[in-house]
C-alpha positions as CSV (number, residue, x, y, z in Angstrom):
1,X,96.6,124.7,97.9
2,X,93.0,125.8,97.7
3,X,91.5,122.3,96.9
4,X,93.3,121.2,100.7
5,X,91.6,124.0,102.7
6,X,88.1,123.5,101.3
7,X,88.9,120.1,102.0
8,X,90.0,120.6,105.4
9,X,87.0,122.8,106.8
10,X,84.4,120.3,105.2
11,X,83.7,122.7,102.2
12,X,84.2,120.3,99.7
13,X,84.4,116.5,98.8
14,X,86.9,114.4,96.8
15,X,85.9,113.9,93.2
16,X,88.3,112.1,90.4
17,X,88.4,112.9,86.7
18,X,90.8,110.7,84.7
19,X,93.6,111.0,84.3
20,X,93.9,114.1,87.0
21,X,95.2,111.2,89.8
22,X,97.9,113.1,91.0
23,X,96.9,115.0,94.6
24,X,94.1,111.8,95.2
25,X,95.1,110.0,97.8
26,X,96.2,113.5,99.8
27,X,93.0,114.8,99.0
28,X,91.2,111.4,100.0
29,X,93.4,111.4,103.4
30,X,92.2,115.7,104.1
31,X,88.9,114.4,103.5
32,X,88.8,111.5,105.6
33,X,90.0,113.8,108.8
34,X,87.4,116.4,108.0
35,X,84.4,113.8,107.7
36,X,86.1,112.5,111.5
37,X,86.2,115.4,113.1
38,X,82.5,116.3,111.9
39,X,84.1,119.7,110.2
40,X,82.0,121.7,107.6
41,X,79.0,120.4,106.1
């Protein structure tokens, strides 16, 4: 999925419009790892 890659190399940052919940948590964990690891931006 597009939205996990961007997420993974820093490109992009979790953002939540109701009631689009589905992928959140996934997307908050890719994120969280990225932010760690001091990938992307």
């Amino acid at each position: 999925m597009l939205n996990e890659e961007l997420l993974r190399e820093g490109l992009a940052k979790v953002v939540v419009f109701e009631p689009n919940k589905k992928y959140l948590e996934q997307f908050k964990t890719i994120e969280k790892k990225a932010i760690a690891e001091k990938i992307g931006m």
